[in-house]
C-alpha positions as CSV (number, residue, x, y, z in Angstrom):
1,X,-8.9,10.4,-5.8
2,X,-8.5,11.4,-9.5
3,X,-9.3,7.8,-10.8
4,X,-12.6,7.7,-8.9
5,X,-13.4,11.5,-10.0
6,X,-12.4,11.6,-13.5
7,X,-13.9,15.0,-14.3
8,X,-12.1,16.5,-11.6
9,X,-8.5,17.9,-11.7
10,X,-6.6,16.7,-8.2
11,X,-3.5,18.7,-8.0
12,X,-1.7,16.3,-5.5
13,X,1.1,18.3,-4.2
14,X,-1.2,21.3,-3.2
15,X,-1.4,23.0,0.6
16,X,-4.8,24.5,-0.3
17,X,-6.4,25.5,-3.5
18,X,-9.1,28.0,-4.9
19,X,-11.4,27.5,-7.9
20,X,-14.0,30.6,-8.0
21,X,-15.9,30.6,-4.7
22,X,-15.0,27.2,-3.8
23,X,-11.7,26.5,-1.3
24,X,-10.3,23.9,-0.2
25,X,-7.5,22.5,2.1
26,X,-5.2,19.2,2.3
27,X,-5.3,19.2,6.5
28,X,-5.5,20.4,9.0
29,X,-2.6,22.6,9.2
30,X,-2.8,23.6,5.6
31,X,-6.5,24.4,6.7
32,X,-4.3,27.5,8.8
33,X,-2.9,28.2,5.7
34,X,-6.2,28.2,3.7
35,X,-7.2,30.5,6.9
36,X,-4.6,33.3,6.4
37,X,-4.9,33.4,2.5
38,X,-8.6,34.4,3.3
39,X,-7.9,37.2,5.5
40,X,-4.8,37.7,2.6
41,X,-7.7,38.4,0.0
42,X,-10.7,40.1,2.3
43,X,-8.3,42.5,4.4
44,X,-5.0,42.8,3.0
45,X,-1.1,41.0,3.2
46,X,-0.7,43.7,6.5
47,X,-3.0,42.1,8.4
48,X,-2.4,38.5,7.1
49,X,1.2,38.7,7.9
50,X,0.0,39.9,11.4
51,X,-1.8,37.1,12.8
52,X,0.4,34.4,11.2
53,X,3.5,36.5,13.4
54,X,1.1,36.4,16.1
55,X,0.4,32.3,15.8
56,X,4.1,31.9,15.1
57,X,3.5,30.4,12.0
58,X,4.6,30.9,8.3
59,X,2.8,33.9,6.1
60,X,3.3,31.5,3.1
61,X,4.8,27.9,3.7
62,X,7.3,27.1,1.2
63,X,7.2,23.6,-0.6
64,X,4.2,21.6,-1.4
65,X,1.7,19.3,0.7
66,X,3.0,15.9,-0.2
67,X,1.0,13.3,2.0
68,X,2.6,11.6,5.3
69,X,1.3,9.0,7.4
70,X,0.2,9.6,11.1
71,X,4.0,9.0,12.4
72,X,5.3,12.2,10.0
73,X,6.9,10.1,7.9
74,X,6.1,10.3,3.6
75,X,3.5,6.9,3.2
76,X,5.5,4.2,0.7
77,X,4.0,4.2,-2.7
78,X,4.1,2.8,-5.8
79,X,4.5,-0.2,-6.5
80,X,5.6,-3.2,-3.9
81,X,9.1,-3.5,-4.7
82,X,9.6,0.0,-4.2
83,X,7.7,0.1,-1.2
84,X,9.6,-2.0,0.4
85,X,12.9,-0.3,-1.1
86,X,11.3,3.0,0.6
87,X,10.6,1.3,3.8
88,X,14.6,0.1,3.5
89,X,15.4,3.5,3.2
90,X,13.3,5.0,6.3
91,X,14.3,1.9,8.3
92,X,18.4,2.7,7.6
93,X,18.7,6.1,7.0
94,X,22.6,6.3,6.9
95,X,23.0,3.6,5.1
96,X,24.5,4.2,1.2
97,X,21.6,4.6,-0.9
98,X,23.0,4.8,-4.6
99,X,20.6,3.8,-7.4
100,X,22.7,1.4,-7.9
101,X,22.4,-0.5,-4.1
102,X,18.7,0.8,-4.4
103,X,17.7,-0.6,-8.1
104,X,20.0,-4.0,-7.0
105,X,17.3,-4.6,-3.7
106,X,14.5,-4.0,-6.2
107,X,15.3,-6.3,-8.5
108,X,15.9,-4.4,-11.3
109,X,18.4,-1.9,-13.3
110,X,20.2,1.2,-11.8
111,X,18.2,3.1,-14.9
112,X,14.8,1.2,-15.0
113,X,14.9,1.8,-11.4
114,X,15.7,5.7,-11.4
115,X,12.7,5.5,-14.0
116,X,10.3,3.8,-12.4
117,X,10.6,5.5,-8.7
118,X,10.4,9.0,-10.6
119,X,7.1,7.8,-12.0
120,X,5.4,5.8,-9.8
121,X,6.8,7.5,-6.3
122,X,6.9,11.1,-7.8
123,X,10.5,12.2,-7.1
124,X,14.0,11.0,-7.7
125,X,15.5,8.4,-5.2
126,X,18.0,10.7,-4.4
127,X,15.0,13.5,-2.9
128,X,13.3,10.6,-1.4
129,X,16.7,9.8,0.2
130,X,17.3,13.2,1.8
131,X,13.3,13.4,2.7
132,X,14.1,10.2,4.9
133,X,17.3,11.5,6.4
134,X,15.6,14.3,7.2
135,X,13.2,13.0,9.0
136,X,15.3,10.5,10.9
137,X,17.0,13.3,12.4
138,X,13.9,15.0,13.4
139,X,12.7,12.2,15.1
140,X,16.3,12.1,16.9
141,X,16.0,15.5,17.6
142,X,12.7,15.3,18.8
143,X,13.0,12.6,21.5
144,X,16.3,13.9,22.7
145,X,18.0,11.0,22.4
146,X,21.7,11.7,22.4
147,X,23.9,12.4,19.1
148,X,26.6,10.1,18.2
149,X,29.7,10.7,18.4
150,X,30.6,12.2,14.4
151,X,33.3,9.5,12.7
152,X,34.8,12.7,11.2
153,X,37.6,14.7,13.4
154,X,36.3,18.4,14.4
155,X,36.3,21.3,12.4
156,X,39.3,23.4,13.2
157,X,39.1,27.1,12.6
158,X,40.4,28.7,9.2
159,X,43.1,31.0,9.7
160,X,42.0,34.5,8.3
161,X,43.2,35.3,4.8
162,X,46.0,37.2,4.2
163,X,46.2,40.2,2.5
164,X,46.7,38.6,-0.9
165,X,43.5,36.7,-0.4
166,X,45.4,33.5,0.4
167,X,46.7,31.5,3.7
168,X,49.7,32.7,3.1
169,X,51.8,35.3,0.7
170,X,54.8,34.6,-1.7
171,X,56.1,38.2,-2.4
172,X,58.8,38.1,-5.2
173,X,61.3,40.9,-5.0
């Protein structure tokens, strides 16, 4: 959008934004946002925080508004060989995603790499790695399918501390 509006600042990353009288929203649901920060300025935080109880929805969303496709996921951008890294990364979430593996599938250094993704994809791999987890697991989550079974062994319980702050007390006579 900014390179075919040059005169216009585009604040990517934005839910909604005001400039004077003029507002403007990212989506739909940042459109509710937009909404509430309206009645925010004409009738008071009070009343604002009301309705967004009342629609079960955030007062104030925290984070930005980076773009996703229709699927929820973040689109792949920049450049081809790091699409196609990012596409790797949706497509195997657990799989071990150090710059190094990453930078090696691209074709290029662990450093250029690190780089390049920070500037063309607008985050570190490592953010864009936990965005991607993330969002596998919502999709698990959200069409029930059943959790694996962990690799780990269960979490036994901690025994309480002791009265030396400890697990246990050495007392020295």
């Amino acid at each position: 959008m900014a390179s075919g509006y040059p005169a216009i600042l585009v604040e990517e990353d934005a839910i909604y934004l005001a400039d004077g009288p003029l507002r403007t929203a990212a989506g739909v649901t940042a459109g509710m946002d937009l909404a509430l920060a309206l009645v925010e300025e004409d009738f008071g935080r009070d009343l604002a925080m009301k309705i967004a109880s009342q629609l079960v929805m955030y007062f104030k969303r925290p984070g930005g508004q980076m773009q996703f496709s229709r699927r929820g996921e973040a689109a792949p951008s920049g450049r081809s060989a790091l699409q196609e890294v990012q596409r790797w990364i949706a497509a195997n979430p657990s799989g071990d995603h150090a710059v190094e593996n990453l930078a090696a599938r691209a074709g290029v250094s662990a450093r250029h790499f690190a780089r390049l993704f920070r500037s063309e994809v607008g985050m570190t791999p490592a953010a864009y790695v936990e965005i991607a987890r993330v969002d596998a697991a919502r999709r698990l989550l959200e069409s029930g399918a059943e959790a694996r079974q962990s690799r780990s062994p269960p979490i036994a319980a901690s025994p309480a501390p002791t009265p030396c702050g400890g697990l246990s007390c050495v007392m020295s006579a």
